[in-house]
MDTraj code that builds the backbone (N, CA, C; nanometers):
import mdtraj as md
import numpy as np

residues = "UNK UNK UNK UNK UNK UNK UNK UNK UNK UNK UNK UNK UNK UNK UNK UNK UNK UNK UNK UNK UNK UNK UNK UNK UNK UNK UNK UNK UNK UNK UNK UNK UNK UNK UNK UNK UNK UNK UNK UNK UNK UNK UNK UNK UNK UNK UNK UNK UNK UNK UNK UNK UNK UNK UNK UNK UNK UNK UNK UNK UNK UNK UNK UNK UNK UNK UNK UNK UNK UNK UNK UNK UNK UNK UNK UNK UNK UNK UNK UNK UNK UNK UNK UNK UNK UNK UNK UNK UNK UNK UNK UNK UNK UNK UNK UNK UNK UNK UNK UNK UNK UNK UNK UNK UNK UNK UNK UNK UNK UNK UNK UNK UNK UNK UNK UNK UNK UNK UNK UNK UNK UNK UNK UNK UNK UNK UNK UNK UNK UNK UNK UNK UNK UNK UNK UNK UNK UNK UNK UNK UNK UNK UNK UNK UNK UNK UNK UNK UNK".split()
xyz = np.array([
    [5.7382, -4.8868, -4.5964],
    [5.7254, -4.7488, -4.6381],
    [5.8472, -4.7114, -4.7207],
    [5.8235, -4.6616, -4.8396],
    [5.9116, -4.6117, -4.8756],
    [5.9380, -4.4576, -4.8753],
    [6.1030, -4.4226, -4.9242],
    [6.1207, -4.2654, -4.8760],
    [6.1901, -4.2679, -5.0267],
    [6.1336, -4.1079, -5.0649],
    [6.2190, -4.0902, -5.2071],
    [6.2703, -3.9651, -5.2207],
    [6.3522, -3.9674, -5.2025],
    [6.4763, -3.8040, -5.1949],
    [6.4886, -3.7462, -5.3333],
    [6.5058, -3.6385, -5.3011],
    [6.4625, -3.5040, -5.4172],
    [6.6201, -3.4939, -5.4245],
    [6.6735, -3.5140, -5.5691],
    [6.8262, -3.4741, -5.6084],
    [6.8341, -3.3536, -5.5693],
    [6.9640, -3.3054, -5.5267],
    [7.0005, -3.1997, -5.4749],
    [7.0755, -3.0901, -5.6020],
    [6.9928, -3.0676, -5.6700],
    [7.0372, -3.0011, -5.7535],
    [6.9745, -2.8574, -5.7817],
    [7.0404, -2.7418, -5.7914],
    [6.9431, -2.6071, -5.8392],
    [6.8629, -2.5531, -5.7076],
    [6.8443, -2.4111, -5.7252],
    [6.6897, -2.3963, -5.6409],
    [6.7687, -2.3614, -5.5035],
    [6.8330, -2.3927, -5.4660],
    [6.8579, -2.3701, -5.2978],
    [7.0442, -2.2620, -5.3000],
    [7.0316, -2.2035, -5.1717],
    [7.1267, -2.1144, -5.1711],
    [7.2711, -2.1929, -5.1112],
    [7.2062, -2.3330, -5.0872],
    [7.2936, -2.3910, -4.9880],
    [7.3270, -2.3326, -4.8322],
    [7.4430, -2.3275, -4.7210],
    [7.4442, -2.3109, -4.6048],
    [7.4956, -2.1493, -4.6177],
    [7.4038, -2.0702, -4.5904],
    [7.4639, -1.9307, -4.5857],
    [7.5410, -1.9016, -4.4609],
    [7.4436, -1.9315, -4.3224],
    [7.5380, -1.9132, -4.2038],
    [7.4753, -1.7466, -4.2015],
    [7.4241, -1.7425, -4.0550],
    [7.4564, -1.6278, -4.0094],
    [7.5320, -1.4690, -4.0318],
    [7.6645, -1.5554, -4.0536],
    [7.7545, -1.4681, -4.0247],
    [7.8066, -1.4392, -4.1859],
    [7.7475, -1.5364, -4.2556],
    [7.7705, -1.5134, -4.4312],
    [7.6748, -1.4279, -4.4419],
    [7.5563, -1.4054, -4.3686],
    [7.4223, -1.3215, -4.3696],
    [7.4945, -1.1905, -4.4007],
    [7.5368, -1.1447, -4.2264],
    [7.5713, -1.0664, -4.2316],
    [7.6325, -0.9637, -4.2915],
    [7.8111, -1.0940, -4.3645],
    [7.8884, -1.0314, -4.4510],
    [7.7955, -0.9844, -4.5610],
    [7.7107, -1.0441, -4.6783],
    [7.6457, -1.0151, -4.7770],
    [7.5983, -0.9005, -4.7717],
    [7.5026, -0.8652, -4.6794],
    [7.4376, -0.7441, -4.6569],
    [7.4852, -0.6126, -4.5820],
    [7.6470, -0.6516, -4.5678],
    [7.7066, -0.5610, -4.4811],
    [7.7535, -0.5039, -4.6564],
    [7.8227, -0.5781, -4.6896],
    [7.8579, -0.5559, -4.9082],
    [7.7981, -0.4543, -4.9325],
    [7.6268, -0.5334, -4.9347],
    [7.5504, -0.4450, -5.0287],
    [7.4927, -0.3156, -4.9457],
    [7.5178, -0.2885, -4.8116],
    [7.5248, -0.1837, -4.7590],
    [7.6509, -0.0339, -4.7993],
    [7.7499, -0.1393, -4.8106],
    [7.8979, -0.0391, -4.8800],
    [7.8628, -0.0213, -5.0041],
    [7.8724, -0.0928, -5.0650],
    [7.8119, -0.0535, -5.2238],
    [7.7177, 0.0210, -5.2568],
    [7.6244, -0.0114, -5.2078],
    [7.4596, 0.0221, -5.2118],
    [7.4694, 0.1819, -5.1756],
    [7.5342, 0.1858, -5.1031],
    [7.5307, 0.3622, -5.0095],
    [7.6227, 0.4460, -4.9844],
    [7.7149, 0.3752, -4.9727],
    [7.8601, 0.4752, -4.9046],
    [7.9302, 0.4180, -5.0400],
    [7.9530, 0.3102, -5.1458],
    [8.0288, 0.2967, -5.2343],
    [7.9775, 0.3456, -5.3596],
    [8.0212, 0.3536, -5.4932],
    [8.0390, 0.4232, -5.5872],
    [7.9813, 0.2745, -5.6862],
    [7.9412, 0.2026, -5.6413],
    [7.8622, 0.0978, -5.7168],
    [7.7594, 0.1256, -5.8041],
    [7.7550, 0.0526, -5.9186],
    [7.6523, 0.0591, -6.0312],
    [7.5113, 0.0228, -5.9851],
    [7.4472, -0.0163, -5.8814],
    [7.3415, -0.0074, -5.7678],
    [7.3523, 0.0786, -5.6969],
    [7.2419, 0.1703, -5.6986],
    [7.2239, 0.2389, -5.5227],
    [7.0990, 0.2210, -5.5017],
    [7.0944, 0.1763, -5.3636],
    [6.9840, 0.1393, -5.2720],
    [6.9157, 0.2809, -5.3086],
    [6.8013, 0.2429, -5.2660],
    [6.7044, 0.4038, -5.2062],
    [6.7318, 0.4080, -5.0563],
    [6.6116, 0.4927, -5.0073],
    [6.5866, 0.4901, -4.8676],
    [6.5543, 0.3556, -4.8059],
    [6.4154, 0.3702, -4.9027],
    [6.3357, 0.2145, -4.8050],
    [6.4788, 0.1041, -4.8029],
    [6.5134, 0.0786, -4.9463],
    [6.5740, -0.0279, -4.9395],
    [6.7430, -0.0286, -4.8869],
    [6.7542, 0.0861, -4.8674],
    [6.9150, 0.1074, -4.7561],
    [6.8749, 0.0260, -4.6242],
    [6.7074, 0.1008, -4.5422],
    [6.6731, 0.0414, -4.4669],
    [6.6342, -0.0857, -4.4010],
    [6.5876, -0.1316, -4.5348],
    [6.5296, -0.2589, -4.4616],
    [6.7079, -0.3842, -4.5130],
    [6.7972, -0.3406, -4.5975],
    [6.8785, -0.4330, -4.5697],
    [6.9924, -0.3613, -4.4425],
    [6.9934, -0.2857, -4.3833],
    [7.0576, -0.2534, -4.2729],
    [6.9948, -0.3411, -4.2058],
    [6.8351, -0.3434, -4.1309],
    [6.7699, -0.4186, -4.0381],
    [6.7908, -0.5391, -4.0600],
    [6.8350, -0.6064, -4.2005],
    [6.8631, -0.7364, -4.1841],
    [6.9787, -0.7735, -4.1870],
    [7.0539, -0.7043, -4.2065],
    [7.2343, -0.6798, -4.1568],
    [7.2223, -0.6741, -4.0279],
    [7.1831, -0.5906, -4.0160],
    [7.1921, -0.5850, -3.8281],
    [7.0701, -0.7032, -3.7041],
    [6.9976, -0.7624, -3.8083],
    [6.9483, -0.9000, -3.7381],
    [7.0328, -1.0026, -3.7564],
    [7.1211, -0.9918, -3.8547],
    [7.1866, -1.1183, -3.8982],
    [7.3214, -1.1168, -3.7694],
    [7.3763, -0.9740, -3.7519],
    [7.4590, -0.9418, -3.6684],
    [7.4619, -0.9926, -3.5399],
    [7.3496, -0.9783, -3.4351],
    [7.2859, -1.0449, -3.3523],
    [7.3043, -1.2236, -3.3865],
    [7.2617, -1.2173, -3.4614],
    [7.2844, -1.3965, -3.4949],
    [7.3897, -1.4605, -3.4601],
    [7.4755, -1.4032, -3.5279],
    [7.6089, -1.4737, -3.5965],
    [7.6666, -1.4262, -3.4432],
    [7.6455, -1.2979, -3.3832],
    [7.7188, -1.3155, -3.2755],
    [7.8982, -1.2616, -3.3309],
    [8.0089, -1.3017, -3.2319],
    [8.1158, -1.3075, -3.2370],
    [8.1807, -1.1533, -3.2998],
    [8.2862, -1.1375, -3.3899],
    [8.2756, -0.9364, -3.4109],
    [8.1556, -0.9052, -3.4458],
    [8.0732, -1.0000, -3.5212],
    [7.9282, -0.8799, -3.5519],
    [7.8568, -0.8568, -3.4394],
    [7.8545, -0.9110, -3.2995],
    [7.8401, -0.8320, -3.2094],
    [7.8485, -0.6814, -3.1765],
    [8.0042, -0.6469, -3.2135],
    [7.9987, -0.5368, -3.1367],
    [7.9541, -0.4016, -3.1841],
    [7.8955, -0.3818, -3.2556],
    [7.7781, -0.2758, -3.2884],
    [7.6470, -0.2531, -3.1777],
    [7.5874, -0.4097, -3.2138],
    [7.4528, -0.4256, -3.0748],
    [7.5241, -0.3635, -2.9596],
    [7.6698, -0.3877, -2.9251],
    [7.7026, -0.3468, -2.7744],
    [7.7345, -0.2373, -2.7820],
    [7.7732, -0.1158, -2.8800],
    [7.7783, 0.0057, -2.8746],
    [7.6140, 0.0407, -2.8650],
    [7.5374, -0.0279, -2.9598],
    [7.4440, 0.0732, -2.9489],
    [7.3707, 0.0406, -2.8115],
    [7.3377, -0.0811, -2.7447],
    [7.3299, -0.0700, -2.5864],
    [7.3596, -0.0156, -2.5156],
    [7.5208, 0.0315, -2.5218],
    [7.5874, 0.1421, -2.3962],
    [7.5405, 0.2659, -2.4559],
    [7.5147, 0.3313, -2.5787],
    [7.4910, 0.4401, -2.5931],
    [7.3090, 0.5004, -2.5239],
    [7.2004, 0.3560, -2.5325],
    [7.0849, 0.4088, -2.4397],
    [7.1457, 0.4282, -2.3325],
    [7.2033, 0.2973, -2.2918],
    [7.2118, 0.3129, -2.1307],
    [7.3258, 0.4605, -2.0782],
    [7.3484, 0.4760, -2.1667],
    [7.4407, 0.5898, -2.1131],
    [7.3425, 0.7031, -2.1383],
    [7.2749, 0.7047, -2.1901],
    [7.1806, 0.8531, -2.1796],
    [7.0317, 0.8290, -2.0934],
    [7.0770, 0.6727, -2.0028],
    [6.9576, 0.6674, -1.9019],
    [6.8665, 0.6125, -1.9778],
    [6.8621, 0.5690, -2.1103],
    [6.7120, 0.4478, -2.1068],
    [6.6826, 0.3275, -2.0364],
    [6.6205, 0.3413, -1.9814],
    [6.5672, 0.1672, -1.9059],
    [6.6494, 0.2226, -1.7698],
    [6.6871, 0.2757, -1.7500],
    [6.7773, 0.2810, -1.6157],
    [6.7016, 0.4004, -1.4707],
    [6.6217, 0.4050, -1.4979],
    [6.5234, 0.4756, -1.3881],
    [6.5573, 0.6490, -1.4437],
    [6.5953, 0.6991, -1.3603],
    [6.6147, 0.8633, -1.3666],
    [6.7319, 0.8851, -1.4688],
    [6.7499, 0.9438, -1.5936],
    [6.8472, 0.9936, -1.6849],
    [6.8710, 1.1150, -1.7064],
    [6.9417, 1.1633, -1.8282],
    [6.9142, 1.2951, -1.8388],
    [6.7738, 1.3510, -1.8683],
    [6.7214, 1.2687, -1.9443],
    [6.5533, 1.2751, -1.9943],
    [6.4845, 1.2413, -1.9174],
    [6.4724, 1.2160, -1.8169],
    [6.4085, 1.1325, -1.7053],
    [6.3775, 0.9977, -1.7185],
    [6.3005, 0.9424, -1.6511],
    [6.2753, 0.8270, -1.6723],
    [6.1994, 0.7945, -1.8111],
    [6.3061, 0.7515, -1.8399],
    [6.2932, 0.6644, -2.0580],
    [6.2925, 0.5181, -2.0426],
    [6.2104, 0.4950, -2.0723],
    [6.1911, 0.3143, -2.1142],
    [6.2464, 0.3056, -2.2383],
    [6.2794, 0.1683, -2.2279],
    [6.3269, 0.0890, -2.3604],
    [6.2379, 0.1246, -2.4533],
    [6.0769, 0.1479, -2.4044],
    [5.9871, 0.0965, -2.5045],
    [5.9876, 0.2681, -2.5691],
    [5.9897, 0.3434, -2.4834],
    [5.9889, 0.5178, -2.5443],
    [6.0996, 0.4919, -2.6812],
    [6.2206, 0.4328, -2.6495],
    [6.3587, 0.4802, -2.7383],
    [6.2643, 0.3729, -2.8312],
    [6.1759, 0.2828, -2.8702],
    [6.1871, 0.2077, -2.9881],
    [6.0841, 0.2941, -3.0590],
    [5.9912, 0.3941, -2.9977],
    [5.9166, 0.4435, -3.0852],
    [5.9496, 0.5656, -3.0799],
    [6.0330, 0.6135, -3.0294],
    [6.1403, 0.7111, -3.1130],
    [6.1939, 0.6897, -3.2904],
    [6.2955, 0.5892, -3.2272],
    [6.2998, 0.5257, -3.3638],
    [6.1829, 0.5364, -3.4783],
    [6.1116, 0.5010, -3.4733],
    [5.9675, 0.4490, -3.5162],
    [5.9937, 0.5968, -3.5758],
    [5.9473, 0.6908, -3.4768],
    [5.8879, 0.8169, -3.5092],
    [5.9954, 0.8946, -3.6334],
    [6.1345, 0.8835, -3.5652],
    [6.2739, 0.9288, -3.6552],
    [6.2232, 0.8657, -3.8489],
    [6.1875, 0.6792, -3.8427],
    [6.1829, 0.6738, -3.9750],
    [6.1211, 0.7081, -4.0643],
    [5.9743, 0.7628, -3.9595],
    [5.8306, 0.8047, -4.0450],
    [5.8345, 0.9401, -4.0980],
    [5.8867, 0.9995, -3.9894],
    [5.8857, 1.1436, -4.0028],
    [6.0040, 1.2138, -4.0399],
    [6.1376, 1.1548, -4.0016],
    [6.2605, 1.2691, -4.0161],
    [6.2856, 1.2564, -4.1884],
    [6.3406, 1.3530, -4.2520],
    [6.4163, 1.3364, -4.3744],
    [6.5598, 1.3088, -4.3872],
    [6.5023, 1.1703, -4.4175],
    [6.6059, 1.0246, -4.4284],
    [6.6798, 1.0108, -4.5620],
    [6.8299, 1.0455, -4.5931],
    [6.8653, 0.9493, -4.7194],
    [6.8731, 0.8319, -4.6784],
    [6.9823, 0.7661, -4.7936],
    [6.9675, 0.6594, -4.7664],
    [7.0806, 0.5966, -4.6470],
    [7.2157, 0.6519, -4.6706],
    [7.2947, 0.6669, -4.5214],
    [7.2733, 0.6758, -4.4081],
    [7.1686, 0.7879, -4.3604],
    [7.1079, 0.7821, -4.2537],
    [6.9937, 0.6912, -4.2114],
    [6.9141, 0.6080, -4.2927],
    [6.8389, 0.5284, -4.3135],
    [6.9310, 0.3995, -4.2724],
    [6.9935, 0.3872, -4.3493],
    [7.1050, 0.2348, -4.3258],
    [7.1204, 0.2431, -4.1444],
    [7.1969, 0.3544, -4.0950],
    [7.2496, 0.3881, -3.9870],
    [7.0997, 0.3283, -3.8941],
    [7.0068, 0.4117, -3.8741],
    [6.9030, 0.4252, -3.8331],
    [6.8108, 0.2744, -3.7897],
    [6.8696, 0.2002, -3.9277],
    [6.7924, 0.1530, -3.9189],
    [6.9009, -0.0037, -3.8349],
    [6.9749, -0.0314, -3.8641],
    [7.0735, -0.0831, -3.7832],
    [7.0465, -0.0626, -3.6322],
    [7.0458, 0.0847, -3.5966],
    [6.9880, 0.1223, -3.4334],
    [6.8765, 0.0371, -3.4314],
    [6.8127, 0.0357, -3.5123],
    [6.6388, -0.0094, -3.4488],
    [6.7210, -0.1961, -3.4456],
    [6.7499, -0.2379, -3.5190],
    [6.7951, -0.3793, -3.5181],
    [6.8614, -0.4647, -3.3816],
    [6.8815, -0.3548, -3.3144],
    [6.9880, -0.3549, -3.1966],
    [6.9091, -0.3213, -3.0866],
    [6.8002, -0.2052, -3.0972],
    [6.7017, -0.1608, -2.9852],
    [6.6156, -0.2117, -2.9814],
    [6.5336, -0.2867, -3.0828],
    [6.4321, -0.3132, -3.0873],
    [6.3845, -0.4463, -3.0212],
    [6.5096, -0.5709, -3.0225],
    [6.5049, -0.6911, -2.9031],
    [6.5409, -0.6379, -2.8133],
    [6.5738, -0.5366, -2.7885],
    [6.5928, -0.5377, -2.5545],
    [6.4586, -0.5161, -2.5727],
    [6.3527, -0.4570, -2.6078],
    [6.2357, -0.4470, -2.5415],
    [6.1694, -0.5557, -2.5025],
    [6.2367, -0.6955, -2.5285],
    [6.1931, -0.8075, -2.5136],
    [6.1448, -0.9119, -2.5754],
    [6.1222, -1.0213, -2.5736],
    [6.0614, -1.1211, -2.6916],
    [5.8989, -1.1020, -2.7142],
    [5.8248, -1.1097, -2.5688],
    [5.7356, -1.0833, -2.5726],
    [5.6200, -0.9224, -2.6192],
    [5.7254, -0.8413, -2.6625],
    [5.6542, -0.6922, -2.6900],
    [5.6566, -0.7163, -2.8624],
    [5.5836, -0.5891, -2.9042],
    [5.5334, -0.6021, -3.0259],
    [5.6852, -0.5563, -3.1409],
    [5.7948, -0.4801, -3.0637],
    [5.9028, -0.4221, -3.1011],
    [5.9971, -0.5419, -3.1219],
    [5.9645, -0.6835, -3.0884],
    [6.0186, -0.7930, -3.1156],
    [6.0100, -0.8476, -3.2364],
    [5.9172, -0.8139, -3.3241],
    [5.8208, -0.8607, -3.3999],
    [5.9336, -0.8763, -3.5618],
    [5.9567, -0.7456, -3.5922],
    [6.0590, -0.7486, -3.6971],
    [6.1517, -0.8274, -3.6867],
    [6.2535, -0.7881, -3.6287],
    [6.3524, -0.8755, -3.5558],
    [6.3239, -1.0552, -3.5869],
    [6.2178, -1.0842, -3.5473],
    [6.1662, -1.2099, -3.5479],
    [6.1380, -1.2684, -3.6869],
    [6.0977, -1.1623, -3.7198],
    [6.0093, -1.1980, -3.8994],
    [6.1634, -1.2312, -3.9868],
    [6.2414, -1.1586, -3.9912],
    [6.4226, -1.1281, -4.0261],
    [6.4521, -1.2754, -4.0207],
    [6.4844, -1.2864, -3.8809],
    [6.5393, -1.4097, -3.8090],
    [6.4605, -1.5210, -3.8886],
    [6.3149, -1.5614, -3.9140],
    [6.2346, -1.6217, -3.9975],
    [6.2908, -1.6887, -4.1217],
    [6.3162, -1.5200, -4.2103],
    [6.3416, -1.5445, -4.3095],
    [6.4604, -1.5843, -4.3710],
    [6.5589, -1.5729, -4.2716],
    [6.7115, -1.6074, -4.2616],
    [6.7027, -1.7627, -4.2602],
    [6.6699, -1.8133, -4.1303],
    [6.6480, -1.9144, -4.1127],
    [6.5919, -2.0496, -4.2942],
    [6.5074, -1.9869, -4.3607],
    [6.4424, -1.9991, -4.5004],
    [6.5591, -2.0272, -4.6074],
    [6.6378, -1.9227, -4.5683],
    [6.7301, -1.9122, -4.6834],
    [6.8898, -1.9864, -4.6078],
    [6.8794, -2.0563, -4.5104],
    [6.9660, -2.1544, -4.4087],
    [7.0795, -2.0491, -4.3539],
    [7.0503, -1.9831, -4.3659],
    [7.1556, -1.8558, -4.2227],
    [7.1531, -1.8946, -4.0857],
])
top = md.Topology()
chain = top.add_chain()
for i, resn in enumerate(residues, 1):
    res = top.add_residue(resn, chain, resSeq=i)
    for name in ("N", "CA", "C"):
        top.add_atom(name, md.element.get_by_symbol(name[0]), res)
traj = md.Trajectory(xyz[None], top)
């Protein structure tokens, strides 16, 4: 049998890494929104590269952690998932379609969109692997994976 290897030339991004994920889209988050750059994101697109800033974050782990762990102590400190709160008993799964509800309906720039949408990046795996709020998160992680993050 023979094997015939494809020159490695062109076409590929090479090893991005996780945590190169992150940095990139953390950039074009400063630029894009809060910086004075010759690009500005819109809404949608503040949003959906926050969610993949903030999936990549999760990834890479290590300081890009500690966002996911603020925004964890901030449910659990207002009683989500934790039986009786100030709101009463709030599931994980209530706070993700909160979220949900905040992106459809509230009037979002694009700052608050970025922000927002980062929360959902962070809330949206505690609900678990198996729930449907996993789903993005997953698709992200997918496409990272594609581009060797």
């Amino acid at each position: 049998m023979q094997h015939i290897a494809a020159a490695a030339s062109g076409g590929t991004f090479d090893y991005v890494g996780a945590g190169g994920l992150a940095l990139v889209a953390t950039a074009v988050l400063i630029f894009g929104v809060i910086g004075k750059g010759s690009r500005k994101l819109n809404t949608l697109w503040a949003g959906i590269t926050a969610f993949v800033a903030g999936s990549a974050y999760i990834a890479a782990g290590k300081i890009w952690a500690s966002p996911q762990q603020v925004v964890e102590q901030g449910w659990t400190g207002i009683g989500v998932g934790g039986g009786a709160g100030p709101f009463g008993d709030v599931g994980i799964g209530a706070a993700c379609g909160l979220l949900v509800v905040i992106m459809v309906f509230a009037p979002l720039n694009p700052a608050r969109s970025a922000v927002l949408s980062l929360v959902a990046a962070f809330t949206w795996p505690m609900a678990g692997t198996g729930s449907i709020w996993a789903v993005p998160g997953q698709f992200f992680a997918a496409l990272s994976m594609m581009v060797g993050a």
